[in-house]
C-alpha positions in Angstrom: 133.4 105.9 125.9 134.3 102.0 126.6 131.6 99.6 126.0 131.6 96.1 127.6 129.6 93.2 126.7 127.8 90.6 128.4 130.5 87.7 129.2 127.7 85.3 127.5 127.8 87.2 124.4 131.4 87.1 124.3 131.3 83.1 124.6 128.1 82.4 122.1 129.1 85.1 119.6 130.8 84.0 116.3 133.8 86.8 115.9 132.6 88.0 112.4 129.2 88.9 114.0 131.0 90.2 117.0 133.3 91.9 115.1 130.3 93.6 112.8 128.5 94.4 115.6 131.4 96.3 117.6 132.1 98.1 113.8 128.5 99.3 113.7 127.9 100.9 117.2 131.3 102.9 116.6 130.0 103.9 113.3 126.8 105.1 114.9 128.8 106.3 118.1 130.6 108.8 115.8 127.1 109.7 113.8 126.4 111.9 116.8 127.9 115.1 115.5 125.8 115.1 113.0 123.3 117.2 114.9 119.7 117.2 112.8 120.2 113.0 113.6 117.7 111.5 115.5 117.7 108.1 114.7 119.4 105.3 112.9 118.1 101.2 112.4 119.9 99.0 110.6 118.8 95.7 109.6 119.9 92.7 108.0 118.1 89.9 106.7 115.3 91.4 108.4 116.8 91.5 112.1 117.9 94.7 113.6 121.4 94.6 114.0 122.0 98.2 115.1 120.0 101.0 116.2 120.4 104.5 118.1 118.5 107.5 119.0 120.0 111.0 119.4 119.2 113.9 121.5 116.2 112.1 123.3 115.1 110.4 120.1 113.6 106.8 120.1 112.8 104.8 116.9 109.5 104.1 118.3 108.6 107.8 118.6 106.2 108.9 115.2 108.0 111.7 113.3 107.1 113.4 109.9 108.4 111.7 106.9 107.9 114.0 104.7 108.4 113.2 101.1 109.9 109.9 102.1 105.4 109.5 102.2 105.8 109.5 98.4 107.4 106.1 98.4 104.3 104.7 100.4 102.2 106.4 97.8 103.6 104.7 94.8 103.5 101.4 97.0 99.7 102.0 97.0 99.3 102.4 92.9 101.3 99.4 92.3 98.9 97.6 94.9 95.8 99.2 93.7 97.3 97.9 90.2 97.7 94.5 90.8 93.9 94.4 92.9 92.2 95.8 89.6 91.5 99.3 91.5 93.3 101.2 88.8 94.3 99.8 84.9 97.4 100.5 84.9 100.3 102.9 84.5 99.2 104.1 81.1 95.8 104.9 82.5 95.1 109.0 82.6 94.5 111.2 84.8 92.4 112.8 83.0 89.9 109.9 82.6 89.0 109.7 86.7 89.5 113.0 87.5 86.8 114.8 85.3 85.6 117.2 87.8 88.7 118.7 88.6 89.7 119.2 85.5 90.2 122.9 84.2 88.1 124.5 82.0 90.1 125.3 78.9 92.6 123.0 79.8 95.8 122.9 77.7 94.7 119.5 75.7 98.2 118.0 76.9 96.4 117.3 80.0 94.7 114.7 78.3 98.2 112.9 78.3 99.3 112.5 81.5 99.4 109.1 82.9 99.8 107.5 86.4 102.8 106.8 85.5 104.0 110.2 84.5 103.0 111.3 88.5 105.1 108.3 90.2 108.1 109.1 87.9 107.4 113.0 88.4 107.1 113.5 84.4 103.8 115.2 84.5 105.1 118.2 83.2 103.4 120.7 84.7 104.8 123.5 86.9 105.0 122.2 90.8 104.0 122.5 93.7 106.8 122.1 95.9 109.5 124.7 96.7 108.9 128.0 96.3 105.5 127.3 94.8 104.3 125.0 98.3 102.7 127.4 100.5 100.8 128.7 98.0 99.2 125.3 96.5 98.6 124.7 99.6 96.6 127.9 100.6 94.3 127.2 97.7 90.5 125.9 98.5 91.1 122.6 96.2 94.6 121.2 96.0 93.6 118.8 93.2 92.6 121.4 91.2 95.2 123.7 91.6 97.8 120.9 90.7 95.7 119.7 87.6 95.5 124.1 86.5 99.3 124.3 86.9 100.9 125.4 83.5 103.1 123.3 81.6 106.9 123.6 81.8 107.5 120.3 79.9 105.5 117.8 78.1 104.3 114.7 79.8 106.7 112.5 79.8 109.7 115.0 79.6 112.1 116.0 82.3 111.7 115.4 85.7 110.0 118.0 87.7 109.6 117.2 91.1 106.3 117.9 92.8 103.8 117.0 95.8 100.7 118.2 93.6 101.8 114.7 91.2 101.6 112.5 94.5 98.8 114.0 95.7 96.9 113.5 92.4 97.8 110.2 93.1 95.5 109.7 96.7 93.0 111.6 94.9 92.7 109.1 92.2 93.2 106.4 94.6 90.2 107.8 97.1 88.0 108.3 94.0 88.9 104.7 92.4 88.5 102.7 95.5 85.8 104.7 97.4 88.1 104.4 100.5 90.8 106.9 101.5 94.2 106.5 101.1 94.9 106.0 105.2 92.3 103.2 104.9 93.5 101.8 102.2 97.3 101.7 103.7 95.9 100.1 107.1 94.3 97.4 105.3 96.6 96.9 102.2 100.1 96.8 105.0 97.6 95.1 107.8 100.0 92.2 108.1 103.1 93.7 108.5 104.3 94.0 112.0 105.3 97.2 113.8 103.8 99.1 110.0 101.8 102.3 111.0 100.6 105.5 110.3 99.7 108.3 112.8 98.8 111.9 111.9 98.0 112.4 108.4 97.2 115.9 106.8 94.4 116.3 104.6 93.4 118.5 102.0 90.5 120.7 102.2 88.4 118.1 100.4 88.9 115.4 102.8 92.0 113.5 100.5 95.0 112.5 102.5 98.1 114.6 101.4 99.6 112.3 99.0 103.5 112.7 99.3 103.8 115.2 103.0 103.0 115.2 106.7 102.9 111.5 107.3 103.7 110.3 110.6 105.8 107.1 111.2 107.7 105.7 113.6 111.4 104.9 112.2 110.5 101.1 113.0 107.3 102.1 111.1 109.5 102.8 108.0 111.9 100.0 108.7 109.1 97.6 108.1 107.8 99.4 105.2 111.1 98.8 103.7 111.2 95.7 104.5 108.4 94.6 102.9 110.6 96.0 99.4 113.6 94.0 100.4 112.3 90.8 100.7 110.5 90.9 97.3 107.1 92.3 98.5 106.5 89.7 100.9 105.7 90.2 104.4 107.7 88.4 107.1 105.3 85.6 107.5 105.2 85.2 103.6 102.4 87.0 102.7 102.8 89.0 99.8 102.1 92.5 99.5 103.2 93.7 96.9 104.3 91.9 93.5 107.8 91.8 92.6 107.1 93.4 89.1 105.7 96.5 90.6 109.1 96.6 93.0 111.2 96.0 89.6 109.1 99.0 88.1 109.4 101.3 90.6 113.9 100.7 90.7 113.6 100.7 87.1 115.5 104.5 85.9 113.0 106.5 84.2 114.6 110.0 84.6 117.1 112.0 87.1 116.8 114.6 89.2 118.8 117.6 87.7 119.9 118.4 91.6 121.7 115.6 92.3 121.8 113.3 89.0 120.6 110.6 91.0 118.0 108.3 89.2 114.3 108.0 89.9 111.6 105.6 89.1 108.2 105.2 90.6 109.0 106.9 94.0 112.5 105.6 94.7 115.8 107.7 94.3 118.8 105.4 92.9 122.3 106.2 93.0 125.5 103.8 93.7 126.3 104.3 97.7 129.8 102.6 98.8 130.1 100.8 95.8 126.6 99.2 96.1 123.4 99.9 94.0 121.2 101.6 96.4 117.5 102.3 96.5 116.2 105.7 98.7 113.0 107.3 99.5 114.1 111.2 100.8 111.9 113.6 102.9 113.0 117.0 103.3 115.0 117.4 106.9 117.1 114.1 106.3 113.7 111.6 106.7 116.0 108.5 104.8 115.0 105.0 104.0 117.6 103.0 102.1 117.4 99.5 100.6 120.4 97.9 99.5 118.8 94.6 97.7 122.9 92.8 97.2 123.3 93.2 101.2 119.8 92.1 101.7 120.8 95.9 104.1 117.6 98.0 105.0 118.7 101.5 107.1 116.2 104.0 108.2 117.7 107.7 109.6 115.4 110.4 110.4 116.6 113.9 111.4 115.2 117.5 112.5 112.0 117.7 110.0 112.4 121.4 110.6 115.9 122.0 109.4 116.8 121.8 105.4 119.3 118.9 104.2 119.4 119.4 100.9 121.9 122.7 100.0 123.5 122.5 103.8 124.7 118.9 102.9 123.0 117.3 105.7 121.8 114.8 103.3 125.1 113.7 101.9 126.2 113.3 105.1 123.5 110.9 105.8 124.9 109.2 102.1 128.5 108.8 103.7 127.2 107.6 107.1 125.5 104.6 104.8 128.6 104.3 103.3 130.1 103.6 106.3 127.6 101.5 107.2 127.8 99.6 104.3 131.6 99.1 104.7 131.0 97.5 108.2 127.7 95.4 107.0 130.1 93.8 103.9 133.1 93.2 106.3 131.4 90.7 108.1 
């Protein structure tokens, strides 16, 4: 299909940027047969350079997330960290939640830290996969994660699991007395076009920490944002601190799936020959951050359809790849 451009924006344009901008809307163009797509943004510096939505799709629309919600979750420890809500990332679990704890509990319980749930080292058996529906059939999520057995100790191998993230907006709710929703509202209050829709909850009232979050792609994008520009907002407030951002893109393990790193919610793996930072919710629900580029891309797909063994989600890799390529040529 030929494109043509406003006559103005051929005279005002600078080629390179003209030149980048034609690059990026064949890239996306040719994204289409990809077919669990729904969106793409792409943004530079902060400005949205490119954007698309497939099939009916607009960015603005909410969608589920997913596990890309864990992401926001760890965003809320290392806030709750730096506000005095919570000690630290050596502080147990096992020290706020008391009542949930299990009677005769495997004394390794006593071990696991806040840090071992954002880094998924709690080594206990989890929740997601196979083991999902049933976790989250039980009367009291919290307690069924904290009774799981253990497959590792804390602090061993990665397992990946909900039931750690959710322990997480548990010990948020009980530490600050607010729930997690509220706490994300206020916390991300001055970040424009940031929002959160629907929210599940468990059957205690505690926001499912790490699932069934609705955001807008925008919604994301400025989420990301806030990461790439060193926690700050885009009027300079800060919102998060730049140690809890170096923390969380720090490698603490890797996921035996993929043998990607992980660190306090974020994936990291080299993407068209740039270090690259990713939150992943099952479906294709991306948000990459690629800090060298100052490149933030959101893509979110069918929520209903796998991307994982099908290789939607690699696909999604090589369309950021692309992306990257056209970003770095200008």
């Amino acid at each position: 299909m030929t494109r043509f451009l406003p006559l103005a924006l051929l005279l005002v344009a600078p080629l390179p940027a003209l030149a980048q901008s034609l690059d990026l809307e064949a890239t996306l163009e040719r994204a289409d047969v990809l077919e669990p797509l729904e969106t793409v943004l792409v943004s530079v510096d902060g400005d949205v350079i490119a954007e698309r939505g497939y099939n009916g799709h607009s960015p603005d629309d909410p969608t589920n997330i997913k596990s890309a919600s864990k992401t926001v979750i760890s965003a809320l420890v290392g806030i709750a960290i730096d506000k005095g809500v919570l000690d630290g990332v050596d502080q147990t679990v096992a020290s706020i939640l008391t009542d949930d704890l299990p009677e005769d509990a495997d004394p390794r319980i006593n071990d696991i830290t806040i840090g071992n749930l954002l880094s998924m080292q709690a080594g206990l058996t989890p929740t997601s996969g196979a083991n999902y529906g049933r976790w989250v059939a039980s009367r009291n999520w919290v307690r069924n994660a904290l009774a799981q057995p253990f497959e590792t100790d804390p602090g061993g191998r990665m397992l990946y699991s909900t039931g750690s993230t959710h322990l997480l907006s548990a010990i948020l709710t009980e530490e600050s007395s607010q729930s997690t929703l509220s706490l994300a509202r206020d916390w991300f209050d001055g970040v424009p076009d940031f929002g959160i829709g629907g929210w599940e909850r468990d059957p205690q009232g505690v926001y499912l920490g790490g699932n069934q979050m609705a955001m807008s792609p925008r919604s994301l994008l400025a989420f990301g944002e806030v990461y790439r520009n060193g926690g700050l907002a885009p009027d300079g407030t800060r919102v998060i601190s730049e140690d809890w951002i170096e923390q969380s893109w720090s490698e603490r393990t890797n996921s035996r799936f993929t043998g990607d790193g992980y660190g306090y919610g974020w994936f990291l793996r080299e993407i068209g020959g740039e270090d690259v930072r990713y939150a992943w919710g099952y479906g294709g629900q991306m948000l990459y951050v690629v800090p060298d580029l100052n490149l933030t891309v959101v893509m979110t797909s069918d929520e209903n359809a796998p991307s994982a063994g099908n290789g939607h989600r690699d696909a999604l890799h090589r369309l950021l790849g692309e992306i990257i390529t056209d970003v770095r040529a200008d």
